[in-house]
N, C-alpha and C positions, 0 to 999 in steps of 0.2 A: 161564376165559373169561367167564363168568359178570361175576365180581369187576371183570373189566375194564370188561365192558360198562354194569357199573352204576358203576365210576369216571369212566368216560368219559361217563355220561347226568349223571350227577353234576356235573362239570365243564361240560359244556353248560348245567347248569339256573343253574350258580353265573357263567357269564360271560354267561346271559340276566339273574340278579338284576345285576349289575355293571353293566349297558347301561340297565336299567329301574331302577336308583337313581342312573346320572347324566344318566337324562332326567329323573327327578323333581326332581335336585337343579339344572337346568335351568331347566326347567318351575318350579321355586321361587325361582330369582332370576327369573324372568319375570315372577314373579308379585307376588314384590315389589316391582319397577319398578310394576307396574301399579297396585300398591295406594297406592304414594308419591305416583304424578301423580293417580292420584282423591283421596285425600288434599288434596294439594297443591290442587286445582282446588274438592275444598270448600270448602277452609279461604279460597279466595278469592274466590268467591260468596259465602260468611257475609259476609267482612273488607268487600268494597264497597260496603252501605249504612254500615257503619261507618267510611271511609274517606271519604267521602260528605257523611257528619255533620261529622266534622274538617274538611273544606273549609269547610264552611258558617259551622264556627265559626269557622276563622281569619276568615274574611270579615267576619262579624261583628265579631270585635273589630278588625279595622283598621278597620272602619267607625267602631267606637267611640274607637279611640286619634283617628283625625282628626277629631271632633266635639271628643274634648276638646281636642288641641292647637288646635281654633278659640276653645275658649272658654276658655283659658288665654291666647290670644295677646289676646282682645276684653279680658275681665276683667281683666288686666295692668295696661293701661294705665289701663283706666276707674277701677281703684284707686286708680292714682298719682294721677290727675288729681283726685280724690273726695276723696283727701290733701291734695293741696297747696289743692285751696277752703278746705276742712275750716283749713287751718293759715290762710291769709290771713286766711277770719271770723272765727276765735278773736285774730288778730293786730290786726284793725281793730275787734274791740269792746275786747279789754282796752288795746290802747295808745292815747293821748290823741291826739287830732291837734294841729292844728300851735297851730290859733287856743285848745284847751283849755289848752294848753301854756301858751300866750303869758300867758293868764287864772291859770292858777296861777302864773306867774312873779311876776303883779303882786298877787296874792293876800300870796303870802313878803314882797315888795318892804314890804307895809303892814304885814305882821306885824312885821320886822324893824324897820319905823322904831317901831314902838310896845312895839319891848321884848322881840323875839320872840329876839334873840341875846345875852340874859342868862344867865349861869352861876347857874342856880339851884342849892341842895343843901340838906339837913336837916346841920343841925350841932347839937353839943353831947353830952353825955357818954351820952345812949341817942337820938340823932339824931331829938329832940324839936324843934328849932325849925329854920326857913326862914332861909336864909340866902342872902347873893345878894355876889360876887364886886365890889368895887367899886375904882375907879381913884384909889388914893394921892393921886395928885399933882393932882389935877383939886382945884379949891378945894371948901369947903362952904356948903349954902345952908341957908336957914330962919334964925326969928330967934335961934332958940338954937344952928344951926351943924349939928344934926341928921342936914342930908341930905346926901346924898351922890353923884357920879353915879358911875352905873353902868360899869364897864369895857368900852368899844367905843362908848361913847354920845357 
């Protein structure tokens, strides 16, 4: 009787441990929920000056993207136009105008009538002498028949 009484105290103590390790194993996922949302609720009072700061900075740089797209849209243009002065001054000092034109036209004009469209060249066997292209058929002048004129003259 004895034996019984202590199987059966036995059993009572082993189905009190069984009820007290699945309150604890209870009481343990309680606890872990608990521990997850403080956790969790740290970690998100840290993260919001951090979150914080990123706002600031996106802000800032769209501040900065639309500054530069102002001075990319300004400086654009002010380049092209800066170009094309830049091209007309370099066009109106190196090209002659009309009346320089006309002045060197007549400049050639006198050169030409005084010989300026003679085939000059060095002739001879190491292109030692001056030599000047002259027109066959045209007659000769001087008293000894000498001269000659010139081809296109």
């Amino acid at each position: 009787m004895q034996i019984g009484l202590l199987m059966e105290t036995a059993q009572t103590h082993q189905k009190l441990a069984e009820a007290s390790l699945e309150r604890l194993e209870a009481h343990t996922r309680g606890l872990d929920t608990v521990v997850r949302a403080a956790i969790r609720q740290a970690l998100i009072e840290e993260l919001r000056p951090v979150h914080n700061e990123a706002r600031r900075a996106e802000q800032a740089l769209r501040a900065v993207r639309r500054a530069a797209n102002w001075k990319v849209a300004l400086l654009g243009p002010s380049f092209a136009l800066l170009s094309l002065a830049l091209g007309y001054g370099m066009a109106r000092w190196i090209v002659p105008s009309p009346g320089e034109i006309a002045e060197l036209r007549e400049t050639v004009a006198q050169l030409e009538a005084r010989g300026g469209k003679m085939d000059l060249r060095t002739c001879g066997k190491n292109s030692e002498r001056l030599c000047v292209r002259v027109d066959p058929k045209a007659p000769h002048y001087g008293e000894q028949g000498d001269y000659c004129v010139v081809k296109g003259y």
